[in-house]
N, CA, C and O atoms as a GROMACS GRO file, in nm:
protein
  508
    1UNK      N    1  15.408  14.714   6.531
    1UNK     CA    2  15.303  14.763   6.621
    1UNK      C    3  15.310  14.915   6.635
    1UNK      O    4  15.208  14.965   6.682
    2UNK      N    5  15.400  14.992   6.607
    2UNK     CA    6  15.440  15.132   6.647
    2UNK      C    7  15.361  15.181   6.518
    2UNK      O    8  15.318  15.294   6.543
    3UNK      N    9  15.328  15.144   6.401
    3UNK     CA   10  15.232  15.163   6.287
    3UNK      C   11  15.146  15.177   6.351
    3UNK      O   12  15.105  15.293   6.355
    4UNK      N   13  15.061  15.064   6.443
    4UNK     CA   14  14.953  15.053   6.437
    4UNK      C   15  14.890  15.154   6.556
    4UNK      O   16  14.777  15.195   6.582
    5UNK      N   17  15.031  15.171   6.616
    5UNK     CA   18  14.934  15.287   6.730
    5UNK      C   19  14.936  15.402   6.689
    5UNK      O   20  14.830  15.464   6.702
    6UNK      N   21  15.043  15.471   6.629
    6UNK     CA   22  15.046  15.574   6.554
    6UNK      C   23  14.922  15.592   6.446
    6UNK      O   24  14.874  15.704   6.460
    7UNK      N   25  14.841  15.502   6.324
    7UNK     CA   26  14.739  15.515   6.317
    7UNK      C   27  14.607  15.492   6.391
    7UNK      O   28  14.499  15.511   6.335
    8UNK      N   29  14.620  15.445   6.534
    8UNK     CA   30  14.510  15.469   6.641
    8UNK      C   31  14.546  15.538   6.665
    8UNK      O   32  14.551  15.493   6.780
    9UNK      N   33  14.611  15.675   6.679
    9UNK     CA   34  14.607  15.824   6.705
    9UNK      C   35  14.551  15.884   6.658
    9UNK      O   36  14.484  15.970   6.716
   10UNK      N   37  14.553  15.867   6.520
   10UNK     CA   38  14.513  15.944   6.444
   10UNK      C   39  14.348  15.925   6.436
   10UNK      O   40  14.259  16.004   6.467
   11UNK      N   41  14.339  15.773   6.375
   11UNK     CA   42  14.160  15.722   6.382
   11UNK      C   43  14.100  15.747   6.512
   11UNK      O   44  13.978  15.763   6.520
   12UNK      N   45  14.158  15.750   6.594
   12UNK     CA   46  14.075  15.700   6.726
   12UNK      C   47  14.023  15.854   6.711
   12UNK      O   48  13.934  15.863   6.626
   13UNK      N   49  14.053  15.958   6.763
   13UNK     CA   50  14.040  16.107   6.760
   13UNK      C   51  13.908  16.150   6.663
   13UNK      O   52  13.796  16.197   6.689
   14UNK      N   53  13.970  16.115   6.552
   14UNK     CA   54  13.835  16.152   6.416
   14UNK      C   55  13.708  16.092   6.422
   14UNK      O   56  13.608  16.162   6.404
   15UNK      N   57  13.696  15.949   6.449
   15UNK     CA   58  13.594  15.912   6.443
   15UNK      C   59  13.534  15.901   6.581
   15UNK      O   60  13.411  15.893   6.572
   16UNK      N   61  13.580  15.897   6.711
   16UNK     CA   62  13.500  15.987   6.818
   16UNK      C   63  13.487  16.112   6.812
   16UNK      O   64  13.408  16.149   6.898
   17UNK      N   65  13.536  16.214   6.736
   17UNK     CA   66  13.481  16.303   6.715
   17UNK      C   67  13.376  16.311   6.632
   17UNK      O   68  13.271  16.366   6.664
   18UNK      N   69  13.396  16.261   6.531
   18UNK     CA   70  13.242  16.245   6.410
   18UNK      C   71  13.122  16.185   6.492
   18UNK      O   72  13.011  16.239   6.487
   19UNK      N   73  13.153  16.035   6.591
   19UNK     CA   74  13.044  15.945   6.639
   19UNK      C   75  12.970  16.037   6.721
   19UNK      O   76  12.847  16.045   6.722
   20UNK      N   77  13.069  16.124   6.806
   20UNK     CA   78  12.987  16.213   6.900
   20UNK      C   79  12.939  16.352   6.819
   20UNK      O   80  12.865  16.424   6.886
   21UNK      N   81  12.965  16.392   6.708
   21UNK     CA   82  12.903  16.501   6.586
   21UNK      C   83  12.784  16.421   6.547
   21UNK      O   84  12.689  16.497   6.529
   22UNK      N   85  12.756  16.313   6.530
   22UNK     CA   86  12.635  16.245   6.492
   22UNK      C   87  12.544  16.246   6.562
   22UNK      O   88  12.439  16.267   6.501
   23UNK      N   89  12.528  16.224   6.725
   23UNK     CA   90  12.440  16.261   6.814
   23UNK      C   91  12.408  16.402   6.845
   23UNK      O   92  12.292  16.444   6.857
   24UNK      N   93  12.550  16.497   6.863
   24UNK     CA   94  12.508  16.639   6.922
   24UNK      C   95  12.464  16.711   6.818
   24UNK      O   96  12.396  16.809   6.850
   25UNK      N   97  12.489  16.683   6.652
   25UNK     CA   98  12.450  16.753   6.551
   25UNK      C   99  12.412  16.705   6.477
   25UNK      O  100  12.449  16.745   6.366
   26UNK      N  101  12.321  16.594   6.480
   26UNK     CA  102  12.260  16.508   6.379
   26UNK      C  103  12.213  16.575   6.265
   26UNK      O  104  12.255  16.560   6.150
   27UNK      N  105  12.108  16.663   6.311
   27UNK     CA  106  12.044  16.755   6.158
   27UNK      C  107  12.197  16.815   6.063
   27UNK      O  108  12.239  16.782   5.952
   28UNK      N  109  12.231  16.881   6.132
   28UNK     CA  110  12.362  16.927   6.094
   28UNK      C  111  12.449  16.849   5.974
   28UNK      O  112  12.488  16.898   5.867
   29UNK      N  113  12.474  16.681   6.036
   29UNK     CA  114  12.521  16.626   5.971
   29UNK      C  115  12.442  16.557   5.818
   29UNK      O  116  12.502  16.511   5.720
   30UNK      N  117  12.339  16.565   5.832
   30UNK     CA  118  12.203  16.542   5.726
   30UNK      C  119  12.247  16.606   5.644
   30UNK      O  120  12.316  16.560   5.553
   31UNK      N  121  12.205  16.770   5.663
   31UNK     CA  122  12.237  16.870   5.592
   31UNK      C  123  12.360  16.898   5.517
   31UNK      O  124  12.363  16.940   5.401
   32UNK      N  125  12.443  16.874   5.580
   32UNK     CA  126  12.602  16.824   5.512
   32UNK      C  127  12.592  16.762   5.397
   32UNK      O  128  12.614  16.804   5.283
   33UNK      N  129  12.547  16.622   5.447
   33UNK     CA  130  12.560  16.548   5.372
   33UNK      C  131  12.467  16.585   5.213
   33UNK      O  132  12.510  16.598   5.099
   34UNK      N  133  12.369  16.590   5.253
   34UNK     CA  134  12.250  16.659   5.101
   34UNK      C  135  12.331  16.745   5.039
   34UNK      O  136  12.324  16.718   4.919
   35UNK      N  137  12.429  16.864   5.061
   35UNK     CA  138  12.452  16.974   5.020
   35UNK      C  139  12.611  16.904   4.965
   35UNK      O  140  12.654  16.922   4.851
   36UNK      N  141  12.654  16.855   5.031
   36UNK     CA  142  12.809  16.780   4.960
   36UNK      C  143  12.717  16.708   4.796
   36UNK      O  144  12.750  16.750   4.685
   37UNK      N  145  12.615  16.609   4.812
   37UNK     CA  146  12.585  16.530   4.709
   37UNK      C  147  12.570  16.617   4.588
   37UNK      O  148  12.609  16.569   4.482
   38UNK      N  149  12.512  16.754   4.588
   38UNK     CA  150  12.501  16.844   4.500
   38UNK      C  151  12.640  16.887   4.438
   38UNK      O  152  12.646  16.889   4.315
   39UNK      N  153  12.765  16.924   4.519
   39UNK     CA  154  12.889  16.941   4.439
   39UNK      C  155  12.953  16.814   4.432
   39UNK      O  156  13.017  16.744   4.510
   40UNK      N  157  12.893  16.804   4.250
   40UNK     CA  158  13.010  16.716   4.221
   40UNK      C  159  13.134  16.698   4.221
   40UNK      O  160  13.191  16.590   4.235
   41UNK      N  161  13.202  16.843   4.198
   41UNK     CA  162  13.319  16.798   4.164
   41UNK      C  163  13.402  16.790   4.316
   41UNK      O  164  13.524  16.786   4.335
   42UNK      N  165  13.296  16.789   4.408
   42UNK     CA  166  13.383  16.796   4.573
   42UNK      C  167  13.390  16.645   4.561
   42UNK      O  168  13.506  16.606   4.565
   43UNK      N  169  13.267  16.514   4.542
   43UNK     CA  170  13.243  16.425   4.560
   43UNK      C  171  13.382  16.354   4.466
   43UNK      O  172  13.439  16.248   4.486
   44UNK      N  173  13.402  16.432   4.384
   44UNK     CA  174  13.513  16.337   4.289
   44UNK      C  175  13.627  16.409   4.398
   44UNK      O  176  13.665  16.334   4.488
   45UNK      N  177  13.667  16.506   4.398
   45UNK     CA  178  13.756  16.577   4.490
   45UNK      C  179  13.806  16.482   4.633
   45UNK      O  180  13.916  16.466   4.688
   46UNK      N  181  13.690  16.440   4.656
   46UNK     CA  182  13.683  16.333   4.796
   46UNK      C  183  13.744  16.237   4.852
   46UNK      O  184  13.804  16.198   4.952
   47UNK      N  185  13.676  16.193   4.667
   47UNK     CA  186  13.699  16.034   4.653
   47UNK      C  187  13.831  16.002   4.595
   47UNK      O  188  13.877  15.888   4.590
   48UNK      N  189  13.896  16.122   4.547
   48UNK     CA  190  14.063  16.066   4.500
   48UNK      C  191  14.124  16.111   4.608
   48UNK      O  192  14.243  16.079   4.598
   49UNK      N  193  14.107  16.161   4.691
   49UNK     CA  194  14.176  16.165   4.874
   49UNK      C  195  14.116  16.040   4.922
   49UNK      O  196  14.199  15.959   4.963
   50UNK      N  197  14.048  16.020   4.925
   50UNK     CA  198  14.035  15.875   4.998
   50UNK      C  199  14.118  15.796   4.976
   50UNK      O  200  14.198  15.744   5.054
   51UNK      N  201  14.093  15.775   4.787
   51UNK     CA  202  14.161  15.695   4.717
   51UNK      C  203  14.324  15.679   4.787
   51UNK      O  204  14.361  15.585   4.858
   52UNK      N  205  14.411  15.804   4.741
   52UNK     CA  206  14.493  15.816   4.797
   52UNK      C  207  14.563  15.783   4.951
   52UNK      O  208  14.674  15.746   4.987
   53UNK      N  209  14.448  15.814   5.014
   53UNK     CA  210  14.474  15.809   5.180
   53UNK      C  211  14.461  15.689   5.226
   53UNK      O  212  14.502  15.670   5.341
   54UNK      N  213  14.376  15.525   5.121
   54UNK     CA  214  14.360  15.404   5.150
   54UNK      C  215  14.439  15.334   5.128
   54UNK      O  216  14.458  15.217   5.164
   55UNK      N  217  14.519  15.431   5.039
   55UNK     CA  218  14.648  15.316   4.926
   55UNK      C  219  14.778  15.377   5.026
   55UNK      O  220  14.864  15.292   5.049
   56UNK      N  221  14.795  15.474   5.069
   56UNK     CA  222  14.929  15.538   5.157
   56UNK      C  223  14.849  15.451   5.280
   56UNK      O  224  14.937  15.369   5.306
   57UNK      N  225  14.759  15.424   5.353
   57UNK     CA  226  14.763  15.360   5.488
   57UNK      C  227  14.803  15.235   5.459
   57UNK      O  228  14.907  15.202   5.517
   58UNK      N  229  14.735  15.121   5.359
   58UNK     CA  230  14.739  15.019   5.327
   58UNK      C  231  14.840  14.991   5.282
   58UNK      O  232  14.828  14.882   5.228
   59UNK      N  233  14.984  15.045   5.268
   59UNK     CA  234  15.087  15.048   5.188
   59UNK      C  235  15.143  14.986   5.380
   59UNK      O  236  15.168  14.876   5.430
   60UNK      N  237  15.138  15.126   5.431
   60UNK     CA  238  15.234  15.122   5.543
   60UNK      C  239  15.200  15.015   5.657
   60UNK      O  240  15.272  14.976   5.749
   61UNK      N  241  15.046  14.972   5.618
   61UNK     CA  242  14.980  14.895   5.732
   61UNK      C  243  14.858  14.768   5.652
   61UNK      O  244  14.743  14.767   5.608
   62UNK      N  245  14.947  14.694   5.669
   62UNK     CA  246  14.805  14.565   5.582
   62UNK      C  247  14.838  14.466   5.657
   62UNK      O  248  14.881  14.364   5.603
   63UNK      N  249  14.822  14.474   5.828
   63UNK     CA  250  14.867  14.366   5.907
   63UNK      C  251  14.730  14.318   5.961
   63UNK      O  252  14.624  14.378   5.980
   64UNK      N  253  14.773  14.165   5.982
   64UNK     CA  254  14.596  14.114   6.040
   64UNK      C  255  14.627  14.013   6.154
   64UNK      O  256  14.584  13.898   6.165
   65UNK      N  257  14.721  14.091   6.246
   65UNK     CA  258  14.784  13.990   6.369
   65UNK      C  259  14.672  13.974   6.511
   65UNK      O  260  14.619  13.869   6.546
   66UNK      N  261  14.657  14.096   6.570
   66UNK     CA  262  14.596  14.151   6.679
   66UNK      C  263  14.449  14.192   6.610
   66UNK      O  264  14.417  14.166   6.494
   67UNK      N  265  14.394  14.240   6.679
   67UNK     CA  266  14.236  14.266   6.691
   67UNK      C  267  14.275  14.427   6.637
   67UNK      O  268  14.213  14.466   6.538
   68UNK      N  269  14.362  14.508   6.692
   68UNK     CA  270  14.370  14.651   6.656
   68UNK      C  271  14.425  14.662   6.506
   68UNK      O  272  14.376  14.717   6.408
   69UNK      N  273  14.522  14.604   6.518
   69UNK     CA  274  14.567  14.582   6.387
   69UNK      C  275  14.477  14.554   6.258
   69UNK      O  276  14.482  14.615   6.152
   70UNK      N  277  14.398  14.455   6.290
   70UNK     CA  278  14.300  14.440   6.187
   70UNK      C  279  14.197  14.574   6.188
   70UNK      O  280  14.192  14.657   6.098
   71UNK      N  281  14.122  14.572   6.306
   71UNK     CA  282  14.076  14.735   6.284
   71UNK      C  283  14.131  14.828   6.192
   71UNK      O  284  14.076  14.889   6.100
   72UNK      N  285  14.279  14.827   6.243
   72UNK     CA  286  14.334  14.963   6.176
   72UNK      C  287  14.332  14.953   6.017
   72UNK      O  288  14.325  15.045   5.937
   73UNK      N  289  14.340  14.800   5.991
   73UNK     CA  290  14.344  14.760   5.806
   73UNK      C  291  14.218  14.782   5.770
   73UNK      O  292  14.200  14.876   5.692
   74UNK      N  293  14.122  14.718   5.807
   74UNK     CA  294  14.009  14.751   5.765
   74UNK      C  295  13.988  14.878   5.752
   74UNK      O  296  13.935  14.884   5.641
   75UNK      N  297  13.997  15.004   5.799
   75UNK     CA  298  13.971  15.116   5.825
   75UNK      C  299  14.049  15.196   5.709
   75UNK      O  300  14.013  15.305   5.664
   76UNK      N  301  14.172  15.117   5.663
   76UNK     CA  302  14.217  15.168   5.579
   76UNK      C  303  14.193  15.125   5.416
   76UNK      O  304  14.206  15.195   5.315
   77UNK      N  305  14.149  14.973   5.432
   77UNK     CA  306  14.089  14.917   5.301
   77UNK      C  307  13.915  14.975   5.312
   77UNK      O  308  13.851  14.978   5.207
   78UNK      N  309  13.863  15.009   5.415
   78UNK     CA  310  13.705  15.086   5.387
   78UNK      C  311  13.747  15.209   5.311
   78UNK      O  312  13.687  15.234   5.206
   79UNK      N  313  13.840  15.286   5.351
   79UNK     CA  314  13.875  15.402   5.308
   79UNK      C  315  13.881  15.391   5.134
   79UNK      O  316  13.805  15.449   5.056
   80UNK      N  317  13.990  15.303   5.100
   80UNK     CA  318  14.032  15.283   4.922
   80UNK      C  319  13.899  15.243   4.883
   80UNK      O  320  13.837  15.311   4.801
   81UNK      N  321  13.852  15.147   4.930
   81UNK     CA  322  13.696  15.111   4.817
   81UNK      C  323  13.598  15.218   4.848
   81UNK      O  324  13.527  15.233   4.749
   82UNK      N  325  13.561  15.308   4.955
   82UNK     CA  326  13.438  15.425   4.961
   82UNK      C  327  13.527  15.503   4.855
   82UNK      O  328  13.467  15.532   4.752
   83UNK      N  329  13.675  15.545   4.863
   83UNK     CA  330  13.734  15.618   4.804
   83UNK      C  331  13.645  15.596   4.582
   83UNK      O  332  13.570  15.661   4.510
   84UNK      N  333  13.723  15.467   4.574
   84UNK     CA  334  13.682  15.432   4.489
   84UNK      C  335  13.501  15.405   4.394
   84UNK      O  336  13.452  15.397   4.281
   85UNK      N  337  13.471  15.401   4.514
   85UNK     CA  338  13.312  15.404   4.502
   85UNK      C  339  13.269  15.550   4.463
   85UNK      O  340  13.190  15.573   4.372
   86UNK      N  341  13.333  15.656   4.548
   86UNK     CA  342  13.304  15.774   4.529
   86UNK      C  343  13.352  15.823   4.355
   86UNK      O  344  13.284  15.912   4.305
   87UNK      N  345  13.422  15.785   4.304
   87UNK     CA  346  13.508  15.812   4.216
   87UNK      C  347  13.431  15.729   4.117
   87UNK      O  348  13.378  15.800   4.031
   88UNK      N  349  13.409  15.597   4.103
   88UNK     CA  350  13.337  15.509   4.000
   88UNK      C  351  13.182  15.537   3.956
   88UNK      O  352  13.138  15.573   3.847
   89UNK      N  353  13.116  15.508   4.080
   89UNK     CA  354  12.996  15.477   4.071
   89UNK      C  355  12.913  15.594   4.175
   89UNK      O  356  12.830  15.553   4.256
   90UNK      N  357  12.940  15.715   4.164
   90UNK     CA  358  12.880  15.817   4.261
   90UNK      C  359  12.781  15.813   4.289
   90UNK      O  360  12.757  15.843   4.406
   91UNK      N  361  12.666  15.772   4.198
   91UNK     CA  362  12.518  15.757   4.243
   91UNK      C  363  12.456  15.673   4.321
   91UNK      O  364  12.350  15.684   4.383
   92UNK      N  365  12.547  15.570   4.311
   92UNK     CA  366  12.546  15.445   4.413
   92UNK      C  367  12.582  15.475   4.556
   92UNK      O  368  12.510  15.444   4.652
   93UNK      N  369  12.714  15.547   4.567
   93UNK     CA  370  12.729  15.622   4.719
   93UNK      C  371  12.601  15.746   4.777
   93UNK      O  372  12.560  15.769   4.891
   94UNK      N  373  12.571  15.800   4.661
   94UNK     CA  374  12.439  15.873   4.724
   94UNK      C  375  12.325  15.787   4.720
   94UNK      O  376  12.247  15.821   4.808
   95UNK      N  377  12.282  15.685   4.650
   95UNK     CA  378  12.187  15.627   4.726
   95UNK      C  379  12.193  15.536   4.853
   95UNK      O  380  12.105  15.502   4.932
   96UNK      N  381  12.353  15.503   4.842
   96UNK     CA  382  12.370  15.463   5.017
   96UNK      C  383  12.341  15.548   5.117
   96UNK      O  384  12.283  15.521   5.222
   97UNK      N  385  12.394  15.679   5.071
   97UNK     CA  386  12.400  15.758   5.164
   97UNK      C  387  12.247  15.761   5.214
   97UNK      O  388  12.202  15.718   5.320
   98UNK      N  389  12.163  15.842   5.082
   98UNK     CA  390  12.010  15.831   5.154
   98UNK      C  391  11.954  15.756   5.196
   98UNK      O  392  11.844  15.778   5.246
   99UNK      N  393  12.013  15.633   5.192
   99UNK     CA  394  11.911  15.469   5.225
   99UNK      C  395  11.940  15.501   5.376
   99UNK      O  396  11.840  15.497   5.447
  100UNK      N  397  12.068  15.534   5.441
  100UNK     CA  398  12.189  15.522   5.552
  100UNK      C  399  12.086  15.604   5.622
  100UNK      O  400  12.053  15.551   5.728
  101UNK      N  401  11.991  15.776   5.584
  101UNK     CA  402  11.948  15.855   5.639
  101UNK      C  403  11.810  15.815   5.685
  101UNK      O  404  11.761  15.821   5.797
  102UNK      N  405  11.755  15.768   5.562
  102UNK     CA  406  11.585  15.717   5.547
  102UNK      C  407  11.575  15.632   5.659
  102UNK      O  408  11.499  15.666   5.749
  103UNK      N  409  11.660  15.494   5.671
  103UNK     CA  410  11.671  15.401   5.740
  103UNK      C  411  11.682  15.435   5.877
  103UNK      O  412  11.646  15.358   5.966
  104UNK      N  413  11.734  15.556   5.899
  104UNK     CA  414  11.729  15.536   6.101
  104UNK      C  415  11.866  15.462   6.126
  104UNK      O  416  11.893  15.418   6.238
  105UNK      N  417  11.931  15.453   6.043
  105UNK     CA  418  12.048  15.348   6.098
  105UNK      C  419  12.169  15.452   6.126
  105UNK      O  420  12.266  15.397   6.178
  106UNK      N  421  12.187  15.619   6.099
  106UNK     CA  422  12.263  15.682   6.109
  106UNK      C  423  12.315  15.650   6.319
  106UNK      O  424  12.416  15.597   6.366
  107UNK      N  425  12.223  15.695   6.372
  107UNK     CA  426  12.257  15.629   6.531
  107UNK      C  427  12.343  15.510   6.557
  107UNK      O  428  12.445  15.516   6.625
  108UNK      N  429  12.294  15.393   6.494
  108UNK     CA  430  12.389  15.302   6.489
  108UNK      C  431  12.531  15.322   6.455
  108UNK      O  432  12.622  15.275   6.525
  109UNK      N  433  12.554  15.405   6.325
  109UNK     CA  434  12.656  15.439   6.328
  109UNK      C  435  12.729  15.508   6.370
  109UNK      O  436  12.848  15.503   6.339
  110UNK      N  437  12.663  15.624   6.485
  110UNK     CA  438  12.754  15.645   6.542
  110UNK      C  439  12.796  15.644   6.624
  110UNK      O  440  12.886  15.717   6.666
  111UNK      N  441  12.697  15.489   6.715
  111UNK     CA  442  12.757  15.464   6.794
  111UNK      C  443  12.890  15.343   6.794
  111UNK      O  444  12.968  15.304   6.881
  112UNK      N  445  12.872  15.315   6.664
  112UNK     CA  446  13.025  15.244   6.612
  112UNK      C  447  13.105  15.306   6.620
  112UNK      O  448  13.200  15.257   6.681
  113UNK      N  449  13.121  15.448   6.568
  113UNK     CA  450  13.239  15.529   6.560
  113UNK      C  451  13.254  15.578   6.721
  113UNK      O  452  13.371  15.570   6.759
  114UNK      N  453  13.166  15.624   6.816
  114UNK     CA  454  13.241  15.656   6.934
  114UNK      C  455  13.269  15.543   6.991
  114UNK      O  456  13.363  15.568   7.066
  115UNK      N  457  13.235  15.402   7.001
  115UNK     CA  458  13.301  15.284   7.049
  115UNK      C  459  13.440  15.210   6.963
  115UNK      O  460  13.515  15.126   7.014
  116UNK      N  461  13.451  15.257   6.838
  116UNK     CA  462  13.599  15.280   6.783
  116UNK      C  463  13.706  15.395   6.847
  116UNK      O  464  13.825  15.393   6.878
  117UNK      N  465  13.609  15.483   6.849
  117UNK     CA  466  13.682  15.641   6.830
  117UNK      C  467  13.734  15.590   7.000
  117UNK      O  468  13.835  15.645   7.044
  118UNK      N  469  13.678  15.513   7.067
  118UNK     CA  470  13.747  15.536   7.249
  118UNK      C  471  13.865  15.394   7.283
  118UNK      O  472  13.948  15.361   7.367
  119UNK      N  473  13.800  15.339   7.148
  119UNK     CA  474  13.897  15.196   7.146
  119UNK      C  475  14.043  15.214   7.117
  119UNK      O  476  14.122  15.142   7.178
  120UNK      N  477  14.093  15.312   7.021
  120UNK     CA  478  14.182  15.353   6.943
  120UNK      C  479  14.229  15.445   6.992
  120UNK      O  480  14.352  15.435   6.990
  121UNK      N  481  14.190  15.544   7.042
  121UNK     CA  482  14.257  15.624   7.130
  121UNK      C  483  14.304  15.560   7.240
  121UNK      O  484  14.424  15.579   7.261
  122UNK      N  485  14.233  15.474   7.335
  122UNK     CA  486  14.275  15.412   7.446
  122UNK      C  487  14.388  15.350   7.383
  122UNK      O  488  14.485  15.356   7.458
  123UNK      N  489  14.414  15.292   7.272
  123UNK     CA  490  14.524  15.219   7.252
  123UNK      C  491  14.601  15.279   7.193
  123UNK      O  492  14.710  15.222   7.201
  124UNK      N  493  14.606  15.377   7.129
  124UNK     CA  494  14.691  15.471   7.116
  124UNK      C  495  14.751  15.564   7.208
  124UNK      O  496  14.854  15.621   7.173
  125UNK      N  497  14.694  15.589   7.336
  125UNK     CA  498  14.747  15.700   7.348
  125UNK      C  499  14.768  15.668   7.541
  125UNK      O  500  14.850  15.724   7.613
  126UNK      N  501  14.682  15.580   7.577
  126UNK     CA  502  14.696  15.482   7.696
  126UNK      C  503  14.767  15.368   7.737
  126UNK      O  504  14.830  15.349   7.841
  127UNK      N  505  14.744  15.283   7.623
  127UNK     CA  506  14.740  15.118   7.634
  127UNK      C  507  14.930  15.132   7.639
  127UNK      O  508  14.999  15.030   7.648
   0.00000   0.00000   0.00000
C-alpha cells in the first residue's frame, strides 16, 4: 500500500492540475495540443516516455486489491498503451485527439481528472 500512496502523490497533483488547466485554459489547451501534433519528432519523443514511465509504474505497481490501487494500475497501464499508441500508430492518436476536441467531450474529461486529481491526493496525502 505505501506504493500505492506514494503514486497518489504523485497522480493526484498532475491530473488536478491538468483537470483544472482544462476549464481555466481550455483554448490554451486546444492550441497545445494542434501545435504538439505538428512536431513529430516530440510525438515520438512522448510516446517513448510514456512508454517508459508505464512499464517503470507497472513494474513497481500491478495491484488490483482496493479501489485506489486499481486506479493507480490503470493509470499506469493507460500510460504504456497511449505511450505505445503514440509511438505505433500516431495518426490514430491525432485523430483521437481531434475527435476528443470536435466532440465537446474535452469538459468531461476534465472533469474526470479533477475528481481523480482530489481522490488521490486525498489519499495520498490525507487518508
Amino acid at each position: 500500500m505505501q506504493t500505492t500512496v506514494f503514486l497518489a502523490q504523485i497522480w493526484g497533483p498532475a491530473l488536478l492540475a491538468v483537470g483544472l488547466g482544462i476549464f481555466v485554459s481550455r483554448k490554451y489547451y486546444v492550441r497545445m495540443y494542434h501545435e504538439l501534433e505538428k512536431e513529430t519528432l516530440a510525438v515520438l519523443c512522448f510516446g517513448m516516455l510514456a512508454i517508459s514511465a508505464g512499464i517503470a509504474q507497472i513494474h513497481f505497481h500491478n495491484v488490483w486489491h482496493t479501489f485506489t490501487q486499481v486506479v493507480v494500475s490503470l493509470l499506469g497501464w493507460a500510460t504504456l498503451l497511449k505511450g505505445f499508441a503514440m509511438v505505433i500508430a500516431p495518426g490514430f492518436v491525432d485523430r483521437g485527439g481531434d475527435w476528443t476536441v470536435k466532440s465537446k467531450i474535452l469538459p468531461y474529461s476534465g472533469v474526470l481528472m479533477v475528481v481523480l486529481g482530489i481522490y488521490l491526493s486525498w489519499v495520498g496525502y490525507l487518508a
